[in-house]
N, C-alpha and C positions, 0 to 999 in steps of 0.2 A: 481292546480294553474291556474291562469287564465291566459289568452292567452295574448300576448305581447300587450303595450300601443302602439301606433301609432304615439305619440306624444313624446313618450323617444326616441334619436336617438341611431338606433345601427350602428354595423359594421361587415362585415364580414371578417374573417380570416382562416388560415390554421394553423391546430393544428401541433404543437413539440413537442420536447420532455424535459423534464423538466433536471433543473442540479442538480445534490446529493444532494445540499445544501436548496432544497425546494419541499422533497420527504415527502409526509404525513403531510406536514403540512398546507393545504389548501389556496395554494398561486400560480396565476399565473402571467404569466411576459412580459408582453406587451410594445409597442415604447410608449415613453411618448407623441409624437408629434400625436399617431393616438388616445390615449386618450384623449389628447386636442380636437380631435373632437367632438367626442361623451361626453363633461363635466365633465372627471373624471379625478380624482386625483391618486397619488399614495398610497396606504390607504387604499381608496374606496373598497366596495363591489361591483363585475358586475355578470350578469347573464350570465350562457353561454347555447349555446341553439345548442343541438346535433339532435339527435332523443330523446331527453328527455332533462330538463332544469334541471339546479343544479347550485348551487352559490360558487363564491371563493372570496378571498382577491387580490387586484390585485397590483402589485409592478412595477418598471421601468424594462425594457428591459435590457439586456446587452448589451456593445458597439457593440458587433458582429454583435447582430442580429438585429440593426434599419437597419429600412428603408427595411424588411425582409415582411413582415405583415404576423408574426407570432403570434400565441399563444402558449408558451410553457405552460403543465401542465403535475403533475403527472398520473401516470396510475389510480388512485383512481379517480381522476379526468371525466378524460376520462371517464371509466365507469358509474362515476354517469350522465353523460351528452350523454353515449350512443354511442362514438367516439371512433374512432384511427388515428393514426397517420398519416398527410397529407391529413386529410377529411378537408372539411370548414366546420364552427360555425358561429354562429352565438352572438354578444356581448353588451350587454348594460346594462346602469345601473341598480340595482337590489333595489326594494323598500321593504330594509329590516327594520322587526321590531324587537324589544329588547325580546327575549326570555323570560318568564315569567317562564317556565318550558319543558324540552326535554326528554323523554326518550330513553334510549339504549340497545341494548341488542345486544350480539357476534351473530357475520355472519356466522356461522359454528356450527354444535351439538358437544358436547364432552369435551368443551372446561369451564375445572371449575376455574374461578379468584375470590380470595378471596383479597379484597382491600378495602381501607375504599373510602365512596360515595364520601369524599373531592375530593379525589385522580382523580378521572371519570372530577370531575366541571375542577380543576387546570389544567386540561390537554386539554381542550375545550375552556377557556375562547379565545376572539377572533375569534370564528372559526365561518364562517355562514352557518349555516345548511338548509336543506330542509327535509322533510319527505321523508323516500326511499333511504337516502342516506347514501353510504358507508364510515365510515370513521376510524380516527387511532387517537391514543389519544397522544398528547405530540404536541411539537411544539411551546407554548404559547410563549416564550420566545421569539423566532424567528417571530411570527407576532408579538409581542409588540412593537419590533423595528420598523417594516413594518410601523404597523396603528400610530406611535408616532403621528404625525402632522395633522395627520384627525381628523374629527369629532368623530370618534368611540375609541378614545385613553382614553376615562374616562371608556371602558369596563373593562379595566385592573386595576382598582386599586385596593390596596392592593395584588397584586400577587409580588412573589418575582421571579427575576433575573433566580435563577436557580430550577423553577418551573418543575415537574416531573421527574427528573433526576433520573434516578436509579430504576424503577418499575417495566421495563420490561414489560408494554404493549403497547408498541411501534413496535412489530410488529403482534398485534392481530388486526383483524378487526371489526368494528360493526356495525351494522345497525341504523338509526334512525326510530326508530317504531312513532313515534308520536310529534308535535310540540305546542304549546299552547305559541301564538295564531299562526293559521298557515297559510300558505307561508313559502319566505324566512325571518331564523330568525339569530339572531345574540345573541352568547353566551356568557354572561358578568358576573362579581363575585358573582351578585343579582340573576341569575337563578337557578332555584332549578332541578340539572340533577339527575334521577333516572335512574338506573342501573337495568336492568331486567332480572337477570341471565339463563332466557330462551331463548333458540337460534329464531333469526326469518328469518327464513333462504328463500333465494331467489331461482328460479329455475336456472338461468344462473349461480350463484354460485357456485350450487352443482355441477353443469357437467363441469365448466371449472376449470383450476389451478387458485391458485390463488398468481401468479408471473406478474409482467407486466417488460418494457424493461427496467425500470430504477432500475429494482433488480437486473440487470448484469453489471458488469463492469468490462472497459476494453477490448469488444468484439463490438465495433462501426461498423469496416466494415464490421467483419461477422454477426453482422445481417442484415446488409443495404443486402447483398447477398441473405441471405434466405427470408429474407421481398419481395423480388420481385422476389423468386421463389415459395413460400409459400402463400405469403398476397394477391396477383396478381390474381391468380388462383380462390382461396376463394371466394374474396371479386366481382372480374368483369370478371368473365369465359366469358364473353363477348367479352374482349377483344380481346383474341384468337380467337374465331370461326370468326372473321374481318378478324383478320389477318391470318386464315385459316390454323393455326397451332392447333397441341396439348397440352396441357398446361401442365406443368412436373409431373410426378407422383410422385420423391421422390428426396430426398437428404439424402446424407449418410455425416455426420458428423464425422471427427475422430481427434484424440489429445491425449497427455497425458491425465491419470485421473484427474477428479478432475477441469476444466478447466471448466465447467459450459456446458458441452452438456447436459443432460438435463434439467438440467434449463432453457435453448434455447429454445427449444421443445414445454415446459411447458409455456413460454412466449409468444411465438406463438400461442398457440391454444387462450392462456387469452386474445390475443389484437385481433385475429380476432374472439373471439367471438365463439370457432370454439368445436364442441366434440370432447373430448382426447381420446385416448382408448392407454392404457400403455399396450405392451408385451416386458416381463421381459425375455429375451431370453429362459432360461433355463425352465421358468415356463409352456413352454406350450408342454414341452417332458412328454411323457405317455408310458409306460411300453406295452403296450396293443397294436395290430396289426393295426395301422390307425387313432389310437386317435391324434396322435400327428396332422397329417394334418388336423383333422376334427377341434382340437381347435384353429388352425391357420384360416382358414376359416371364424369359427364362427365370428372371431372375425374382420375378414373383411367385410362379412356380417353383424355385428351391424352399425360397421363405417356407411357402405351406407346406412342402415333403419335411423339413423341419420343425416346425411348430412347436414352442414358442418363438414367436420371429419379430425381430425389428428390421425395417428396412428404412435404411435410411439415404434418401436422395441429397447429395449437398450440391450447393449450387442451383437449386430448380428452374431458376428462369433461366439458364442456357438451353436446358431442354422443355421447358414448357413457357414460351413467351406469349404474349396475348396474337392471337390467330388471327385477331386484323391488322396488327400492325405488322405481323413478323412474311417476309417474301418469299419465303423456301414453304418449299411442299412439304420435304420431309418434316417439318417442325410441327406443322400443323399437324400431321400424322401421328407424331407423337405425342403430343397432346392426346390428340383423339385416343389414341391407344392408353395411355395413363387413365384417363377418365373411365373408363368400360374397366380395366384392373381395379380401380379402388372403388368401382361400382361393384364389383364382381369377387370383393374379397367375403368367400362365406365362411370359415373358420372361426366364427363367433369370440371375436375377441379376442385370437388368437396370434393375429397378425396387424402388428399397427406398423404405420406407416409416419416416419416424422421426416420432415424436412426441411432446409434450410437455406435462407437465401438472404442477399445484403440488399434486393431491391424489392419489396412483396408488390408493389404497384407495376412492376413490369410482368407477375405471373398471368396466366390464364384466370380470366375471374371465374369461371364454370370450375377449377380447382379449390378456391376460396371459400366455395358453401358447405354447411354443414351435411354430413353425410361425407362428404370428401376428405378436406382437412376443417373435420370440426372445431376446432379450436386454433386462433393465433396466438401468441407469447411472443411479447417486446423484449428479448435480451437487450435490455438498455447498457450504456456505459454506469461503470457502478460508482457511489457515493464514496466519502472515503472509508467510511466501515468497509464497506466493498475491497477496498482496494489495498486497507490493513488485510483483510482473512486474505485477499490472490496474491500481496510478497509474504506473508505467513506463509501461504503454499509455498512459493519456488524460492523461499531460503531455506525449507525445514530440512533439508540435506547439506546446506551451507555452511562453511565454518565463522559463523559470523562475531563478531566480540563489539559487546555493548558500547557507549561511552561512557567514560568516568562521571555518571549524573550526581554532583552537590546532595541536591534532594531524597536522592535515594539512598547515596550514604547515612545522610544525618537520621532519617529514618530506622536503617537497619542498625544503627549501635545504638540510637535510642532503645529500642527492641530489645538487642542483644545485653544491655544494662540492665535492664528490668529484668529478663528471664532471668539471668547469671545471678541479680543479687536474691531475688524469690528461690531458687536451688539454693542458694547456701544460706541464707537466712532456714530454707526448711531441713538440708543438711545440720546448722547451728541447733538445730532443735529437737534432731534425733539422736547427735553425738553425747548433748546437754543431760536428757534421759537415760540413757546408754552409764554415761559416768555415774549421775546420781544413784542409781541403780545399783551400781558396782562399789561404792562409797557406802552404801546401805550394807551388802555382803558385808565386807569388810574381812575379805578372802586374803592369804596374804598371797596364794597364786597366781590371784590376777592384776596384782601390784602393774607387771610388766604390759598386760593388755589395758591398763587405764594409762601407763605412761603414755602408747602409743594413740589410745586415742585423744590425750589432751594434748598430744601434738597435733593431732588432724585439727582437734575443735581452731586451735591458734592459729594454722595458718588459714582456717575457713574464716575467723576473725578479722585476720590482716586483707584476706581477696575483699569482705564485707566492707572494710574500712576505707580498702582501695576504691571498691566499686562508689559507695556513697560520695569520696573524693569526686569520681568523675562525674556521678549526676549531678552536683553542685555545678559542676562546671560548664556541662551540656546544656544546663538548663538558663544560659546566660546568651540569646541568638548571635553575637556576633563571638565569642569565641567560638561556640560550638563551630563556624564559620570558618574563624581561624586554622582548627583542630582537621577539620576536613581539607582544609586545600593544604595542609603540610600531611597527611596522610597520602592525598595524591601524589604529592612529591618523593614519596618514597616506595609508592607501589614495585620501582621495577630494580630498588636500589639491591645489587647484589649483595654488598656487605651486610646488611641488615637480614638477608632473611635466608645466605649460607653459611654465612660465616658462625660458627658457633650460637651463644645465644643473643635471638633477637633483640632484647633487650637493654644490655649492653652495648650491643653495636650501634644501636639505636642512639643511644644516651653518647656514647663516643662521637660519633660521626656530627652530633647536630651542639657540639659542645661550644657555648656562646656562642650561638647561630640564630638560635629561638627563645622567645620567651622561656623562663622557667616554669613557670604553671603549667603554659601550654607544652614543656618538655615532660613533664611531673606525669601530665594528664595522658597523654599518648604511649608513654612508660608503661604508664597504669594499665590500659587498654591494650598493651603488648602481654603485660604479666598475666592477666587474670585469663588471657586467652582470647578474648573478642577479636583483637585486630592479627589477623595471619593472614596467609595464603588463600585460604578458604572465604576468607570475607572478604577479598578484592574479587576471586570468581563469581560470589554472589553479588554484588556491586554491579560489575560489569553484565553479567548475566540478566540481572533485572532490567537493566538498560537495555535492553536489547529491545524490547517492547516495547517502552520507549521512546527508540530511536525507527522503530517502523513508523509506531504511528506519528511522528513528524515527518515522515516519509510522503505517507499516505495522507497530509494536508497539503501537501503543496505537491502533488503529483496530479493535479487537476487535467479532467481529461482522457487518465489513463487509462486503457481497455485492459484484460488477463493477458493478453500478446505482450503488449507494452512493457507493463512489471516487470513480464519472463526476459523480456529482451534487456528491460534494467538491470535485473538481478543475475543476467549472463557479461553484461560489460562490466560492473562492477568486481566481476571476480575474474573478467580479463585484464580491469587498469591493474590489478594486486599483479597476477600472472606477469605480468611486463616487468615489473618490479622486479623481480626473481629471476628472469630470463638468462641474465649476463650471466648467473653463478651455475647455469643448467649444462651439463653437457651432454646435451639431446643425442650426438652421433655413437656416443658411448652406451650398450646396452645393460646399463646398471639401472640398479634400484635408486632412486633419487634418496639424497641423506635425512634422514630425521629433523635437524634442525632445519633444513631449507623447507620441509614440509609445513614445520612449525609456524613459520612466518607466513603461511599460507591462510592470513584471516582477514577476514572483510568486514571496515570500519563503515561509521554515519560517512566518511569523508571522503571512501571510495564510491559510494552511492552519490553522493552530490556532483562529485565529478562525473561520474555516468549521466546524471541527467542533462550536462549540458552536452549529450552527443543523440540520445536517448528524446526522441518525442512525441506526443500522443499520434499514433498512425492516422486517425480522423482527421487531424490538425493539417497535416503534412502540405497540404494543396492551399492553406490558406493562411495557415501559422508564421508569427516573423518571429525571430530569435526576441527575445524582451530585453530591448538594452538595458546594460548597465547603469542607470540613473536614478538617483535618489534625490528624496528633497533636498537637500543639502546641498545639489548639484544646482539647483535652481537659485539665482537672488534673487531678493525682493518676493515682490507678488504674493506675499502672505495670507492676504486676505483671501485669494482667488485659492491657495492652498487649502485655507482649510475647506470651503465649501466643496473642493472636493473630496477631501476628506469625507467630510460627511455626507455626501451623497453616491461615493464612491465607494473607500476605504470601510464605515462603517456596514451597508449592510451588507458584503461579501465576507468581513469579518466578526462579526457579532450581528446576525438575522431577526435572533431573540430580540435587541431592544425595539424593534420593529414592532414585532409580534405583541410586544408585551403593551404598547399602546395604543394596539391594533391600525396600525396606517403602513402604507405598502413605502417604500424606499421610493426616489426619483429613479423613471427611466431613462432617460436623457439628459444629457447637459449640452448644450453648444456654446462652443468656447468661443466670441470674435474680438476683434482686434485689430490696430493694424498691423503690418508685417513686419515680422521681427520680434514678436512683443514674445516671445517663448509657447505656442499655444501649443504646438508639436510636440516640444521636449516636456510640458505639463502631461500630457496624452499618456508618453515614457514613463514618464516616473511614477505617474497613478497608477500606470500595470504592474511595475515591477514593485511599488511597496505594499498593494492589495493579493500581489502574490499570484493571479488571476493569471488567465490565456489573455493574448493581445492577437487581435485580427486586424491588419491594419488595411484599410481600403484608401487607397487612394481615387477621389472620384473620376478623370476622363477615361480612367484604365476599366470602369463597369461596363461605357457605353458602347456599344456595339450595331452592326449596319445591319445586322439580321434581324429582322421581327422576332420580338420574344425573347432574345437572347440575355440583354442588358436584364431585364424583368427576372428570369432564372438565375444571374447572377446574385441578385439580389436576394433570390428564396434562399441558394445553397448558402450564402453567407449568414443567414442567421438559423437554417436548419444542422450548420455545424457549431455554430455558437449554442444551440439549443443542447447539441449530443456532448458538450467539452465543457457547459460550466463550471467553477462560474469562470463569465467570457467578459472579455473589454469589446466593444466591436468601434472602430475609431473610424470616423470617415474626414480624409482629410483632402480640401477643399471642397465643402459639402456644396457650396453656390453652383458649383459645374453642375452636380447631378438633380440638384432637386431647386432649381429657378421657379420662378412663380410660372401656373399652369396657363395664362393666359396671355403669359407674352407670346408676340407672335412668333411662329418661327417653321422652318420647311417642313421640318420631323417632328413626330407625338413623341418620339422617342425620350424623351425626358419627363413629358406628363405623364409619359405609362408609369418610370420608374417613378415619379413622385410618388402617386398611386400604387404601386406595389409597398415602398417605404412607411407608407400609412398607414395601410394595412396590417405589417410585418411588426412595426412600435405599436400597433394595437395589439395587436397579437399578443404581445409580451406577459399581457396582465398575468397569466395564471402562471408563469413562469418566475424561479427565482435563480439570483447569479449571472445576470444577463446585464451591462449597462452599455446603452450607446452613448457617445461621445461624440462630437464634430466641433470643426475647428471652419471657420472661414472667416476673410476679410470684406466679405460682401455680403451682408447679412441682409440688407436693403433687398437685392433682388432675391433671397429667398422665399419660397411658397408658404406663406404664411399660414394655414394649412398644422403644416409640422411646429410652428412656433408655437404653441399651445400648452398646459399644461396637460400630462397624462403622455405628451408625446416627450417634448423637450420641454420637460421641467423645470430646469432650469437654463435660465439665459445669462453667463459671463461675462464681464466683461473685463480684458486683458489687457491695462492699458499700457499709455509710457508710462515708463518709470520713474518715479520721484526721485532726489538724491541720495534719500537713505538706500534704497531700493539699486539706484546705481552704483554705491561701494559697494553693496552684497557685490552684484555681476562681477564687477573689478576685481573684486577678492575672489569671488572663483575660477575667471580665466587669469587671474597673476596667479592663483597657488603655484602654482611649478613652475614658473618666469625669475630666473636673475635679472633682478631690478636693483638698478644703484639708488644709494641713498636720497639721492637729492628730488628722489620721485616720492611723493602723498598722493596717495591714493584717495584721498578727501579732498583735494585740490581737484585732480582730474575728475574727481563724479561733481563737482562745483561746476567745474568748465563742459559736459556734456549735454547739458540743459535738453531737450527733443530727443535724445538720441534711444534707441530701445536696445536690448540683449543682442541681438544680432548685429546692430552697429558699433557696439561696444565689444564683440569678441573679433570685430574687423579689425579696430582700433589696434588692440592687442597684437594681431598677428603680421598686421602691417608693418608697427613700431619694431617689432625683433627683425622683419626681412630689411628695413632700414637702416638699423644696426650691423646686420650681417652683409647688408653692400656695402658699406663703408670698410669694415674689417670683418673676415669670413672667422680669423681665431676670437670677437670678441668676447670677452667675458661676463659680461653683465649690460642692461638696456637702459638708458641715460633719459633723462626728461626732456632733454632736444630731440629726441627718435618718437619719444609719443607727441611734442609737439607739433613738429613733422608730418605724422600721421594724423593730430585732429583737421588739418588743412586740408588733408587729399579728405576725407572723410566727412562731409557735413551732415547734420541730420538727417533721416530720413522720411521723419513726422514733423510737418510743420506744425503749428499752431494751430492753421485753422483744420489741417486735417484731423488734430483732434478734438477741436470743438465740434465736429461732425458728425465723430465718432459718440462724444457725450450725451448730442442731442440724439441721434440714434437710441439709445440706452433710456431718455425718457419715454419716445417714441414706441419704446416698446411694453414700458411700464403702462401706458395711458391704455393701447387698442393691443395685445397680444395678438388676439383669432380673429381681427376684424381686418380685412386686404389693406394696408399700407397706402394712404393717401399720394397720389401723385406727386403732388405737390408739398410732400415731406423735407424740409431743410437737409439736405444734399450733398456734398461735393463731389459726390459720382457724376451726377450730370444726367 
């Protein structure tokens, strides 16, 4: 290409980084106000000019980032132009011509795509190429909107709405091997793109990853950390010897699995351009006397003959575990050997070292210090910001389709009413001048050109008239309401939107069906052109966003693994769908329509998650039953205070914050047996939407020293990494008894004492609540009774009568009961009885029924009779006067040891 014109002005900038929403699809995103200098529009094609030039599509800036003079682009980008991140470019406009014909062929050998050549063009139109340049196929859709109002907007005709959706070469890369005619060219539906199933493969390709930063998400500050202990070093070893320090040799990376360490690594070596050298921890042990050190070596030795080099060790502690605890000679040895290499790397900066491990307290501490692995990075489990940008990542090649959102409809036609009547009000007022104009002449040749335009002026009157009709009527919330959910109704109706014109068919089909106004109004909204094809894509499309981010609130937990693995079930439950109509033994091309249906709703994601779950959890996670309050009677009162010390601050933190006092850590629920404490535990996880860990207490204790104690750390150190966590311990009296009873084993006062410590702990932590449930609250260590620990103390009692029809009514809902059964009678007659004796009652009285006669039809009030007789209370009287005095007992002395001689019926 020939060297810049002298006479286009350019500009120069500093590169960014691009946002999810314009990753591979050759668009970068600049101040409109610095484009206005240099003569470009939003549309427009600009050159960018790195240590090599390569062309993009260029869009408005976001509000953030004016006044920033930045360039954000994607890593593709970058690469084709030779740049990373925070270098200046160089920017101006780019004299592109219309592609006549492009060839492509994949960046990589091995790599076999069978697709038809349409498929290659529909996924490029819009895009502007250069020879040499790396690119990704799909997008079109997303520049169509870009380039609408430019010059280059007739590239796109004939491409539909939802062009390449569903192929799946959205994350393959390829080359442009050749252009015709060449420079920069621009891909439009007349270019003839050939596909050249042979790799043309580059040398910086082959030696780096091929990840750049915007394939991680969710990890912003720790790369901003590694970037300027990593990039720094690489890129300006210069730096350092100024400032007369050493530049860092290594960073040790640690997190749960699955959290994108190396991915990190691999993004690192791709953005500085840098040789990877991967050691797989385990791969480099050798059976043989000295091998092992000699393949560690090697491999540090390639690093430096390469330089610039990343080497990155995953897995560290298999090969470097602490040397007093680890039995093998060889390991030791390894170690030793590692240490003397990252002591011994003298290539100034040239050669860093990162590495990555799920356990850092099992590494060698002598690895740990500075000078070694200077710096550690927590790749923690990410927030749900986080966890929006990582299914942002593994859908952006998805064929995903919105949900129909209410809200964003009424939005977008509000919009689209305002713009449509401001054009033709401004239309009204240039056609107005135009006649008056021509009435002044008083020409008689242009008699003909004033008919035709006081025809345009009438019907731009009649759309004005329509449109002001519909904003009266939008502007009324519950029609506007109306208006919307009968437009869903007809999103997919065929008559309406092939059959001739829409609007009629419209009016035919819903004829005494619907309101008049509200037929009149959606008419209206068909005539004037707002409601078509195009505004259910954008509907659905804005949804889309949406529908992640309620994804990403209740995907609590989730690591970058996790999502991937979401986002690969959800577009297997669709695949299943389709299966029956496939016929896999036949070597065809699968039909168009069956491709079609090939899209992934909110409702295949939801379904995925119940198979789908966070990998951390996995060892301690319990599915979250199905229980709602609803499911619960009575006990209202005990509901809400969970509520509120539950429900509220996992779901709204702020009003915490805002009156500065921290939420309750604990609750402990006691009761007698039966009284629902369990199924409350249920139901607060599942309508707080939270992780549920459910511990059952004699299943901690264990006969090994130490053991019961660790079971304890891991259960709230996974609670820590999966916020926000329910953590439930149910019969807490087993494990945490007061510490002075006697007894043969400490084994319980250890765990009391680790438990105290663990609920102390909490303080700086948010999203975390424990819960317990016991019916012996008396022998509990009083200790944990305290506020700060268990904040709150519940109590669960029998159920009153109101309390007892709730239960009735929700173990009868799905019971054939004959008439002569009241359900207010029998909670009359249950007097003592708790939930659990009353869902006996129930099931007793149908198996009573059914020995009598197996076909019976419905259950008689002599069957529940029957069954209150096998059935008596459970709670007598005084056990719950015991239970009351209890609940004062605990009001009077909380943190003070429980008097012995405390009113009782324990004994």
């Amino acid at each position: 290409m020939n060297s810049a014109n002298p006479n286009v002005p350019e500009i120069e900038l500093k590169v960014g980084e691009a946002n999810q929403d314009d990753v591979n699809k050759g668009i970068v995103r600049i101040d409109t106000t610095i484009l206005q200098q240099i003569g470009i529009r939003p549309g427009d094609i600009v050159e960018i000019e790195g240590s090599r030039k390569t062309v993009a599509i260029v869009d408005r800036a976001y509000p953030g980032d004016i006044g920033l003079n930045i360039i954000r682009m994607d890593g593709l980008i970058r690469r084709n132009a030779k740049t990373g991140l925070g270098e200046v470019i160089k920017v101006r406009k780019a004299n592109v011509k219309p592609a006549k014909k492009i060839t492509i062929a994949p960046a990589r050998k091995g790599i076999l795509i069978r697709a038809p050549q349409e498929i290659f063009k529909q996924g490029l139109v819009g895009r502007a190429v250069l020879k040499g340049d790396l690119i990704s196929i799909g997008g079109t859709a997303r520049r169509k909107r870009t380039m609408m109002d430019s010059e280059f907007e007739n590239a796109f005709n004939n491409v539909f709405e939802n062009t390449m959706m569903g192929f799946g070469l959205g994350d393959i890369k390829f080359i442009v091997a050749s252009t015709d005619p060449n420079g920069p060219t621009l891909v439009s539906t007349t270019t003839e793109v050939v596909f050249n199933p042979e790799s043309v493969e580059l040398e910086e390709i082959q030696k780096t990853p091929d990840v750049s930063y915007e394939d991680i998400g969710g990890l912003r500050e720790e790369i901003k950390k590694i970037r300027e202990m990593v990039e720094l070093p690489l890129k300006h070893p210069e730096i350092f010897e100024r400032l007369g320090i050493e530049p860092p040799k290594g960073v040790l990376l640690h997190g749960p699995p699955g959290t994108g360490k190396t991915l990190l690594a691999k993004a690192v070596a791709a953005e500085t351009n840098s040789n990877f050298s991967l050691i797989n921890g385990p791969e480099i042990m050798s059976k043989f006397y000295g091998q092992s050190e000699e393949n560690l070596r090697k491999k540090f030795e390639d690093a430096e003959k390469n330089a610039p080099s990343i080497i990155f060790i995953d897995e560290i502690d298999a090969i470097a575990p602490k040397r007093e605890e680890t039995k093998g000679e060889v390991e030791r040895r390894v170690v030793a050997q590692l240490l003397a290499l990252m002591d011994g790397l003298q290539s100034r900066g040239k050669v860093v070292v990162i590495a990555a491990t799920n356990i850092p307290n099992a590494v060698d501490p002598a690895l740990r210090r500075p000078g070694r692995f200077d710096r550690e990075v927590d790749i923690g489990v990410p927030d749900k910001y986080g966890r929006l940008e990582i299914l942002k990542i593994h859908t952006r090649s998805m064929p995903i389709e919105g949900n129909f959102h209410k809200d964003i409809a009424a939005n977008l036609i509000n919009e689209k009413v305002k713009k449509h009547l401001e054009d033709n009000k401004s239309k009204n007022t240039n056609l107005t001048e135009q006649i008056n104009k021509l009435k002044e002449q008083k020409n008689i040749n242009d008699q003909t050109v004033l008919g035709k335009l006081m025809n345009q002026l009438k019907n731009i009157n009649n759309k004005i008239n329509s449109l002001e009709e519909i904003k009266k009527v939008i502007t009324i919330q519950n029609k506007l309401d109306e208006i919307i959910s009968q437009i869903e109704k007809i999103e997919h109706s065929k008559e309406i939107w092939t059959h001739g014109d829409p609007k009629l068919e419209f009016i035919k089909i819903t004829e005494n069906k619907i309101d008049e106004e509200l037929k009149d109004s959606i008419a209206n909204l068909i005539d004037v052109g707002i409601l078509d094809k195009n505004l259910f894509n954008e509907i659905r499309r804005n949804g889309i966003n949406k529908d992640l981010s309620e994804l990403a609130n209740i995907t609590h937990g989730f690591v970058g693994a996790d999502a991937a693995s979401l986002a690969k079930e959800a577009a297997m439950i669709v695949l299943r769908k389709i299966l029956p109509d496939l016929q896999l033994e036949k070597e065809e091309a699968i039909p168009e329509e069956l491709l079609d249906k090939l899209k992934i709703t909110q409702a295949d994601f939801l379904e995925a998650l119940k198979v789908v779950r966070p990998s951390a959890m996995r060892e301690v996670l319990v599915e979250i039953p199905n229980i709602k309050w609803n499911d619960i009677g009575g006990l209202e009162d005990t509901k809400q205070q969970l509520k509120e010390a539950v429900e509220w601050p996992l779901k709204t933190p702020e009003v915490f914050t805002r009156f500065g006092v921290l939420p309750p850590k604990g609750i402990l629920l006691y009761g007698p047996p039966g009284t629902g404490k369990t199924l409350l535990a249920k139901a607060v996880a599942n309508e707080s939407q939270a992780n549920f860990i459910l511990v059952n207490g004699p299943e901690l204790l264990s006969k090994w020293v130490g053991e019961s104690e660790r079971g304890v750390r891991k259960i709230f150190e996974k609670a820590r990494q999966t916020s926000p966590t329910i953590i439930f311990f149910d019969e807490m009296d087993s494990i945490a008894p007061k510490r002075n009873a006697s007894s043969d084993s400490r084994v319980t006062e250890r765990v009391v004492n680790q438990l105290l410590t663990e609920i102390d702990g909490l303080r700086d932590l948010h999203g975390i609540v424990v819960i317990a449930a016991t019916n012996r609250p008396d022998i509990m260590d009083s200790a944990l009774l305290r506020p700060g620990r268990f904040d709150r103390i519940v109590y669960v009692g029998v159920p009153d009568e109101q309390a007892r029809l709730a239960i009735f009514k929700v173990h009868a809902a799905n019971m054939k009961l004959s008439s002569d059964i009241e359900l207010e009678t029998l909670a009359k007659e249950t007097n003592g009885y708790v939930g659990a004796d009353i869902e006996a009652i129930c099931r007793e009285a149908a198996i009573i029924a059914l020995r009598k006669n197996i076909d019976v039809k419905e259950i008689s009030k002599i069957d529940f009779d029957e069954a209150l007789k096998r059935f008596p209370p459970s709670v007598t009287k005084e056990v719950e006067e015991s239970y009351k005095k209890l609940e004062g007992h605990f009001r009077e002395a909380r943190a003070k040891e429980m008097k012995e001689e405390a009113p009782s019926y324990f004994g």
